[in-house]
N, CA, C and O atoms as a GROMACS GRO file, in nm:
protein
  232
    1UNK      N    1   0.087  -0.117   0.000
    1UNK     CA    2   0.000   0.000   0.000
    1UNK      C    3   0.091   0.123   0.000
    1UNK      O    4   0.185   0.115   0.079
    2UNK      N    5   0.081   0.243  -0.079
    2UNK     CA    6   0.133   0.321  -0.120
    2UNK      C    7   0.042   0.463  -0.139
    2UNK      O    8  -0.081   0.456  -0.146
    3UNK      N    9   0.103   0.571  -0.145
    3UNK     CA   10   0.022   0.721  -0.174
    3UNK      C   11   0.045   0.702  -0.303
    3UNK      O   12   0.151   0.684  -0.363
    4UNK      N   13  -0.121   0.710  -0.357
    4UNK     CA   14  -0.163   0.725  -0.477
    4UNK      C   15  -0.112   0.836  -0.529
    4UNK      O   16  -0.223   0.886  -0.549
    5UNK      N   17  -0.030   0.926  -0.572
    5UNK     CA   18  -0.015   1.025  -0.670
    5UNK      C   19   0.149   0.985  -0.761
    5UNK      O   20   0.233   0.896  -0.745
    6UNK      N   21   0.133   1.107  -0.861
    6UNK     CA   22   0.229   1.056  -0.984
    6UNK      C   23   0.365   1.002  -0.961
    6UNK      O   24   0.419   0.913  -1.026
    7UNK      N   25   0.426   1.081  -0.836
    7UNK     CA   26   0.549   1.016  -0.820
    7UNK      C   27   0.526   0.910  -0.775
    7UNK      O   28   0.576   0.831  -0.855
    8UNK      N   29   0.469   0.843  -0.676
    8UNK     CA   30   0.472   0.749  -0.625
    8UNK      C   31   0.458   0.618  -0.743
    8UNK      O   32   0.519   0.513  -0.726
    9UNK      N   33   0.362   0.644  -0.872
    9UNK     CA   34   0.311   0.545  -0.911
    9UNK      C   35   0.446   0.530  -1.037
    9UNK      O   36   0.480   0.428  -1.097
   10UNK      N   37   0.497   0.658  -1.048
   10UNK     CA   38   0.596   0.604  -1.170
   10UNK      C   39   0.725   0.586  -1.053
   10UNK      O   40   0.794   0.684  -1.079
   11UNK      N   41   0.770   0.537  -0.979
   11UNK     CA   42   0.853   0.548  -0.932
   11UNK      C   43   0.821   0.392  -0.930
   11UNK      O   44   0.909   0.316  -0.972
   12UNK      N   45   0.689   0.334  -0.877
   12UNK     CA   46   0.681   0.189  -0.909
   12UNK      C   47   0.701   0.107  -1.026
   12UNK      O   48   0.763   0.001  -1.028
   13UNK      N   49   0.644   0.165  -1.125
   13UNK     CA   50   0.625   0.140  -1.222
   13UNK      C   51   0.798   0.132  -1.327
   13UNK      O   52   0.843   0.060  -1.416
   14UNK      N   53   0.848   0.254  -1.247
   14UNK     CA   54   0.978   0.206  -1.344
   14UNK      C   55   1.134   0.138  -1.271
   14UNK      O   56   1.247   0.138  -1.320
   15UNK      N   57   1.089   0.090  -1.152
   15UNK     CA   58   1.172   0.052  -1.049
   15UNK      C   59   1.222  -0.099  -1.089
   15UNK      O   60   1.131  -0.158  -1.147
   16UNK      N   61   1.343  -0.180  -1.074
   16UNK     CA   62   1.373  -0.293  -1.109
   16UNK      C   63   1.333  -0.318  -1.196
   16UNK      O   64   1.272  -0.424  -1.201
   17UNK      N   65   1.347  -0.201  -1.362
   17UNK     CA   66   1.354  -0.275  -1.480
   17UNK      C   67   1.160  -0.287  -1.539
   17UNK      O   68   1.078  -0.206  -1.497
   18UNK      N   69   1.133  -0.373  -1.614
   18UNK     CA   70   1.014  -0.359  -1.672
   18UNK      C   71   0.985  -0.482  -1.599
   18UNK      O   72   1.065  -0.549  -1.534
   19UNK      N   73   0.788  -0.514  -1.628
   19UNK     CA   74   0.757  -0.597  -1.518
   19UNK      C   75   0.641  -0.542  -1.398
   19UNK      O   76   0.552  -0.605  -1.341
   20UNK      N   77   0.673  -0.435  -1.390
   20UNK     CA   78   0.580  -0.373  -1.265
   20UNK      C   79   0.477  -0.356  -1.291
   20UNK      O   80   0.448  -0.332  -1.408
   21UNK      N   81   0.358  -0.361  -1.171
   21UNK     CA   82   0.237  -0.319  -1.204
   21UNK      C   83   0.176  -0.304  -1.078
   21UNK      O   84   0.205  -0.372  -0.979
   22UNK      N   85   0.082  -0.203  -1.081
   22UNK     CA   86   0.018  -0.123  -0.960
   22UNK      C   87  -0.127  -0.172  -0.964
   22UNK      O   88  -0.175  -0.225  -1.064
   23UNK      N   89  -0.204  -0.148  -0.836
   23UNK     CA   90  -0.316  -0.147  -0.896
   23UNK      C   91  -0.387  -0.016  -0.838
   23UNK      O   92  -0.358   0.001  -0.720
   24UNK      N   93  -0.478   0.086  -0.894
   24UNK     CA   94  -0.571   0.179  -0.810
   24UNK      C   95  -0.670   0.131  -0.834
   24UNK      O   96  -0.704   0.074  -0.938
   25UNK      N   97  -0.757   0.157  -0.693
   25UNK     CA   98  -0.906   0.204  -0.696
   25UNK      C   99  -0.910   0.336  -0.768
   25UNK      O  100  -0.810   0.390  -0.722
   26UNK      N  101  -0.961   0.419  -0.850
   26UNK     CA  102  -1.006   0.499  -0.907
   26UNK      C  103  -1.117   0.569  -0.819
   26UNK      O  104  -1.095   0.676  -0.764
   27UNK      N  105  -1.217   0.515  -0.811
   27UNK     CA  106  -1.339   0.599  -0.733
   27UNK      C  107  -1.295   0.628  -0.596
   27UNK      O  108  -1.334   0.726  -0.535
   28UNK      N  109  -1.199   0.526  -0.541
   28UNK     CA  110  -1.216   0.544  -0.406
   28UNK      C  111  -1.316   0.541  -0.302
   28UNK      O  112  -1.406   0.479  -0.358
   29UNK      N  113  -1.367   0.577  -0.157
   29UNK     CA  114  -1.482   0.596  -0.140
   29UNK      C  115  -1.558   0.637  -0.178
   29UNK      O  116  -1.660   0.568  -0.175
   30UNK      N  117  -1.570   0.779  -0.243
   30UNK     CA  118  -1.698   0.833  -0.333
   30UNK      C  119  -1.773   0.705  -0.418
   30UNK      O  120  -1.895   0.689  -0.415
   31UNK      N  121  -1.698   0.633  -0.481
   31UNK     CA  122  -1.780   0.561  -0.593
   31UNK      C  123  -1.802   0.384  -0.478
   31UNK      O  124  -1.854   0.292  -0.542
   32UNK      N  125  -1.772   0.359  -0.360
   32UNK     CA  126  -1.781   0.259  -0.292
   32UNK      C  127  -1.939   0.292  -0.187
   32UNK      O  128  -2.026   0.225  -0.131
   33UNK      N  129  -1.910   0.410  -0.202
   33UNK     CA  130  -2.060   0.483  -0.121
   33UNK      C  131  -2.168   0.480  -0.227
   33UNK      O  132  -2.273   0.436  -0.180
   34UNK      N  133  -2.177   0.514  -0.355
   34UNK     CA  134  -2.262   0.549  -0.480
   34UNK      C  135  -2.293   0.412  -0.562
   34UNK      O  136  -2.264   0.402  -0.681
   35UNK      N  137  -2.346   0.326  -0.499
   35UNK     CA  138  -2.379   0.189  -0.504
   35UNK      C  139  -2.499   0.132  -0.462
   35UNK      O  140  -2.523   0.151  -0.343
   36UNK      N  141  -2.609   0.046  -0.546
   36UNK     CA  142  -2.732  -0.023  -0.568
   36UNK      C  143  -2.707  -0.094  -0.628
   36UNK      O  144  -2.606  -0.086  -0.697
   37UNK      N  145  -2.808  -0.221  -0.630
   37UNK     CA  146  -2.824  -0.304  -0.674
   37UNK      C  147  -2.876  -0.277  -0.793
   37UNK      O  148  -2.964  -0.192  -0.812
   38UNK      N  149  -2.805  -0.376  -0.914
   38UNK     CA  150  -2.857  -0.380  -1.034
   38UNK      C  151  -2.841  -0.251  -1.082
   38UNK      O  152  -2.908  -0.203  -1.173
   39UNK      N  153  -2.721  -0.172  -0.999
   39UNK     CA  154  -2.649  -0.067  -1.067
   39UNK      C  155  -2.529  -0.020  -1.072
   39UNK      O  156  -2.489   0.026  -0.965
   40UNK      N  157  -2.457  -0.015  -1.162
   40UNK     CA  158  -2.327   0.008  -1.160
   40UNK      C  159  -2.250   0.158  -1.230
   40UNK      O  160  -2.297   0.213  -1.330
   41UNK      N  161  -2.177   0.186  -1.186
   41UNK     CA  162  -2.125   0.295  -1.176
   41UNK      C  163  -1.966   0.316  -1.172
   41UNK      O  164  -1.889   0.220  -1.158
   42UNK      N  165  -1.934   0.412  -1.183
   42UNK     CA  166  -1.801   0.433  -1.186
   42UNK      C  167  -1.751   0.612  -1.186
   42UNK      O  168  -1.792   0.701  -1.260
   43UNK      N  169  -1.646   0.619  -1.071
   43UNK     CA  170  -1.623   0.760  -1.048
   43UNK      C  171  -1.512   0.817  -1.096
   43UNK      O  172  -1.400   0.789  -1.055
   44UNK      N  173  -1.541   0.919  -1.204
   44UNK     CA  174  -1.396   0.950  -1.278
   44UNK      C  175  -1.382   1.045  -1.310
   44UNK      O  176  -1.292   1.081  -1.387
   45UNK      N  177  -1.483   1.126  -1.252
   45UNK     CA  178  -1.407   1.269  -1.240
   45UNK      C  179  -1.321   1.339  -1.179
   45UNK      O  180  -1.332   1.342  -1.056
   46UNK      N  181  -1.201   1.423  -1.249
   46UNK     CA  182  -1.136   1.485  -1.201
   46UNK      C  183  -1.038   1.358  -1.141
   46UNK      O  184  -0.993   1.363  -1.027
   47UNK      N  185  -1.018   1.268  -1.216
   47UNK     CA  186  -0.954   1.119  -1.184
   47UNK      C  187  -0.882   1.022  -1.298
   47UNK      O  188  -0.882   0.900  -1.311
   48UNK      N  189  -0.808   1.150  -1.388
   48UNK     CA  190  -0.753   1.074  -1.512
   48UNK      C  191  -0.604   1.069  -1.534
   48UNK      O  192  -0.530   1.035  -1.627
   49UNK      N  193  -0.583   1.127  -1.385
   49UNK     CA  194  -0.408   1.182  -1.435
   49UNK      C  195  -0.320   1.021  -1.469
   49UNK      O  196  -0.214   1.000  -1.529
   50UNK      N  197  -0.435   0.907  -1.387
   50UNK     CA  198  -0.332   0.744  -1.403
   50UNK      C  199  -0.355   0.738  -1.550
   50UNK      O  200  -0.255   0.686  -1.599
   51UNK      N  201  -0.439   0.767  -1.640
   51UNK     CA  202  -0.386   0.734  -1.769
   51UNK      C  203  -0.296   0.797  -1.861
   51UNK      O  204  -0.240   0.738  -1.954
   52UNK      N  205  -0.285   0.912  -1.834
   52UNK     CA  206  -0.164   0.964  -1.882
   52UNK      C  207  -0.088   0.908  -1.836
   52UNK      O  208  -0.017   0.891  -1.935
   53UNK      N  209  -0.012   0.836  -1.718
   53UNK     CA  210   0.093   0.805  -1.642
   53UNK      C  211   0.105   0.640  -1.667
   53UNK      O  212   0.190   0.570  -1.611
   54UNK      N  213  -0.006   0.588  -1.771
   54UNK     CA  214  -0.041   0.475  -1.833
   54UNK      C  215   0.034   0.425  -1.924
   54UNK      O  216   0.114   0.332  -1.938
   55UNK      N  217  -0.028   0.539  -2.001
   55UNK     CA  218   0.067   0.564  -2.152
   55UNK      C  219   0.194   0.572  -2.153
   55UNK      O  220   0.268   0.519  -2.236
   56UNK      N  221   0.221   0.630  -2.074
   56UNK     CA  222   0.366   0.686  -2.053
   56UNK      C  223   0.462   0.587  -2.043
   56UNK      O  224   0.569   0.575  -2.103
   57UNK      N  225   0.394   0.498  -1.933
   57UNK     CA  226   0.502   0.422  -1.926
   57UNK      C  227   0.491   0.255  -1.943
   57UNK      O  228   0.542   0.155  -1.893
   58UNK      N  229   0.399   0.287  -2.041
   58UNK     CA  230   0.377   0.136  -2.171
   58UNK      C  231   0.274   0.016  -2.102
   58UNK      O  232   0.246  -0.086  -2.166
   0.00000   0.00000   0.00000
């Protein structure tokens, strides 16, 4: 478990060579609270900087 922001995740990501992989929750609580049955959802606003940081690093 680690702080979710950019350094942290490329610092994993490019550490001992290729191979690495992270995982985030994205919604976090907001989207763990915003939940019914027979409904699904997903929270992504203001919550895209991991795909740039995706791309980036293959």
């Amino acid at each position: 478990i680690c702080p979710v922001n950019r350094n942290s995740i490329d610092y994993l990501l490019s550490s001992n060579g290729t191979g690495n992989a992270v995982v985030i929750v994205i919604g976090g609580a907001a989207e763990s609270l915003d939940c019914a049955p027979g409904m699904n959802s997903v929270t992504l606003k203001n919550r895209k900087g991991f795909v740039k940081l995706a791309l980036k690093q293959g």
